[in-house]
C-alpha positions as CSV (number, residue, x, y, z in Angstrom):
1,X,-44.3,142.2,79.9
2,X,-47.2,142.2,77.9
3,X,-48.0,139.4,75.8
4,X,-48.7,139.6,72.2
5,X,-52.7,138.3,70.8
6,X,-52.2,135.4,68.4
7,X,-54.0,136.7,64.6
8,X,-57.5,135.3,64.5
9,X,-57.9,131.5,63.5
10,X,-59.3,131.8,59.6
11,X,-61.2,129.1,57.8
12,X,-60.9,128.9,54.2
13,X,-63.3,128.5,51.4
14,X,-65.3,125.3,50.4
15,X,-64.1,123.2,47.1
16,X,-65.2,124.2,43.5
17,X,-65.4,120.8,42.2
18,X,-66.9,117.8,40.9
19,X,-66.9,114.4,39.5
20,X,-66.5,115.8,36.0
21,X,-63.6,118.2,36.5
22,X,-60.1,117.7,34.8
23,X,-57.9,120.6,36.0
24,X,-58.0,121.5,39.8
25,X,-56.1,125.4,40.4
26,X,-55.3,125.2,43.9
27,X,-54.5,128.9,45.5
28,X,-52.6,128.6,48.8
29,X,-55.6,130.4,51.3
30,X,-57.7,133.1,50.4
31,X,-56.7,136.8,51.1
32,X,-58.7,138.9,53.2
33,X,-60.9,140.5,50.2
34,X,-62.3,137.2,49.5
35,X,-62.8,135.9,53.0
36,X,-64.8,139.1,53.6
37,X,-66.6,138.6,50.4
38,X,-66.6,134.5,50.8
39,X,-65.5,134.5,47.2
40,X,-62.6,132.9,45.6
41,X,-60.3,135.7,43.9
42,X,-62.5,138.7,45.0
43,X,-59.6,141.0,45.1
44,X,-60.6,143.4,41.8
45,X,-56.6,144.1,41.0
46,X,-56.3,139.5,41.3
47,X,-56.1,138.3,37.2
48,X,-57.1,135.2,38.5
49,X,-60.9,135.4,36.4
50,X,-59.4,136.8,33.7
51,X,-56.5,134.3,33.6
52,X,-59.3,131.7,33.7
53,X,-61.8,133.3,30.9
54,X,-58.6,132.9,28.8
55,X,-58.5,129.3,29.3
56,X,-61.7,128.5,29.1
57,X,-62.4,130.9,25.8
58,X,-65.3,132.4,27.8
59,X,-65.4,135.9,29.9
60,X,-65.8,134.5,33.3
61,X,-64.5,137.6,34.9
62,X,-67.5,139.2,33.6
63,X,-70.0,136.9,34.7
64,X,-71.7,137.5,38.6
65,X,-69.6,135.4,40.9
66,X,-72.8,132.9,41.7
67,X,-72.7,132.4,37.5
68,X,-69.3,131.9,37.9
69,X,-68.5,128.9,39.5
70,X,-70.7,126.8,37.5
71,X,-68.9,127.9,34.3
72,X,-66.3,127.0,35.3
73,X,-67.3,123.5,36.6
74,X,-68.8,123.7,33.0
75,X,-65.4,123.9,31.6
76,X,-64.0,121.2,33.8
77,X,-62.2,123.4,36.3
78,X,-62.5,123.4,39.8
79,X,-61.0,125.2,42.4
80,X,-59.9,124.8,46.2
81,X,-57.1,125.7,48.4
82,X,-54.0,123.8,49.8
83,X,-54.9,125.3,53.7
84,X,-58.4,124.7,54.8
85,X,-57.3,127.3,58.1
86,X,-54.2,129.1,59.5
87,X,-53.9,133.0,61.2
88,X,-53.0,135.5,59.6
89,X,-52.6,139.0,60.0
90,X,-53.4,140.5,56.0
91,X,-53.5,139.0,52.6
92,X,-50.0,138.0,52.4
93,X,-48.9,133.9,52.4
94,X,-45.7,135.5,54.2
95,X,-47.7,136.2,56.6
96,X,-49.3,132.4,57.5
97,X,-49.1,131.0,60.4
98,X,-49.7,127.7,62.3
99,X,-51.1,126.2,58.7
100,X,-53.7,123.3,58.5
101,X,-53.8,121.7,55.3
102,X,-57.1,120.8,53.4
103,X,-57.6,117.0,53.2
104,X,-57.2,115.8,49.9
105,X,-57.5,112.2,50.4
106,X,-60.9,111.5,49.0
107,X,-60.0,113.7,46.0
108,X,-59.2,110.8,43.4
109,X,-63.1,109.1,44.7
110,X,-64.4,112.9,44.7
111,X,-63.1,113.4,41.3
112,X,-62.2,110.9,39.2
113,X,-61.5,112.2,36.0
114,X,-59.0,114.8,37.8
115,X,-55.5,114.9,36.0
116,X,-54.0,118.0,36.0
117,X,-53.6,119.9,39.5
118,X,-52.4,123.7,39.4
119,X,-50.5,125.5,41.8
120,X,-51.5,129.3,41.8
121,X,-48.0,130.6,43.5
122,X,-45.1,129.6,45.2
123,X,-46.7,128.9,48.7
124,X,-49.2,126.3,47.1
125,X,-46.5,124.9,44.8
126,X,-44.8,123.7,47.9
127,X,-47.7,120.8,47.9
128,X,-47.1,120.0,43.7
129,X,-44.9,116.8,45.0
130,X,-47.9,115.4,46.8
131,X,-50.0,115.4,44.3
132,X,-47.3,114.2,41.9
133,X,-46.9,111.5,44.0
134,X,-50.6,110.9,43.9
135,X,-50.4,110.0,39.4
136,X,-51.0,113.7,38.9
137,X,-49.6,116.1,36.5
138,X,-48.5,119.1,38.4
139,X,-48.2,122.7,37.3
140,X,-46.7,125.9,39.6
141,X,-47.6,128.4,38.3
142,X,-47.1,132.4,38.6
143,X,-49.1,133.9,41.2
144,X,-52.5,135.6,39.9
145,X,-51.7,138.4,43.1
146,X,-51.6,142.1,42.7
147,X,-48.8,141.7,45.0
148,X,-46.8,139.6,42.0
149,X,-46.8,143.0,39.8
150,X,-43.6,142.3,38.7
151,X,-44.8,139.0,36.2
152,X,-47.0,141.0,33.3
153,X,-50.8,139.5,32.8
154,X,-49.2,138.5,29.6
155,X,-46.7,136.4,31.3
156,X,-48.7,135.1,33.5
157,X,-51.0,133.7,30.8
158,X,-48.4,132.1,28.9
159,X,-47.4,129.6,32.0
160,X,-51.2,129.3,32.7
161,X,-52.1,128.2,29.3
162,X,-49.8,125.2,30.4
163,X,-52.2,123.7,32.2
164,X,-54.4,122.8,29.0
165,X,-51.9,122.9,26.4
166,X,-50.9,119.2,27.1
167,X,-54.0,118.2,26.1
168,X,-53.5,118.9,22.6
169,X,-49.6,117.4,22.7
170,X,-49.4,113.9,21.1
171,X,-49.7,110.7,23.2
């Protein structure tokens, strides 16, 4: 009987972030279009950018991806994954297997001001009590994936505007 290859090991992308960053949007790995590209959200069909422009009131979506990031450090936003490396066959998190989280243990010295993490999907949302149990306010959040065409943009946007609509609630 022949034996079946393992999928290849995958490595995930490095953090968006910095000291000065308030929101953190964690995706659960990147898919296949933007470990080819080495780009988070590369997938032209993701909403992710334009979910993002939307909350940052600038058109990130149409900037170059090296322009990109910096806006949206700029805007106090960074990004990162919750698996640094896993195989998987594909783009789907369905399809993950023999996960290794990121370490997030330096992430309240690495970023200071942080106090609002998003989770973009179910698969990532798993890690929301973590952080919760870390001081931070957690957010899961609809997947920004073509493969989640059943939520509209429009819906989407509505639960993503929860991660800075807090900020204008009273203390």
């Amino acid at each position: 009987m022949r034996r079946m290859a393992s999928p290849p090991l995958l490595t995930g992308l490095a953090p968006v972030i910095d000291p000065d960053i308030r929101i953190l949007i964690l995706g659960s790995f990147p898919g296949a279009a933007s470990l080819a590209a080495q780009q988070y959200y590369a997938h032209p069909r993701n909403h992710f950018w334009r979910l993002v422009s939307a909350l940052a009131g600038e058109d990130l979506a149409s900037l170059p991806y090296s322009e990109r990031l910096p806006r949206l450090l700029a805007h106090r936003i960074g990004l990162w994954d919750v698996l640094g490396a896993c195989e998987r066959e594909g783009s789907l998190d369905s399809a993950i297997r023999s996960p290794a989280a990121n370490d997030f243990d330096r992430l309240h010295h690495l970023c200071p001001r942080l106090e609002t993490v998003g989770f973009n999907g179910q698969a990532s949302g798993k890690f929301a009590p973590q952080f919760a149990a870390q001081g931070y306010r957690t957010v899961v959040l609809p997947s920004s994936s073509p493969a989640h065409a059943s939520v509209t943009f429009d819906q989407k946007l509505a639960a993503w505007k929860k991660l800075i609509s807090w900020q204008d609630e009273p203390a």
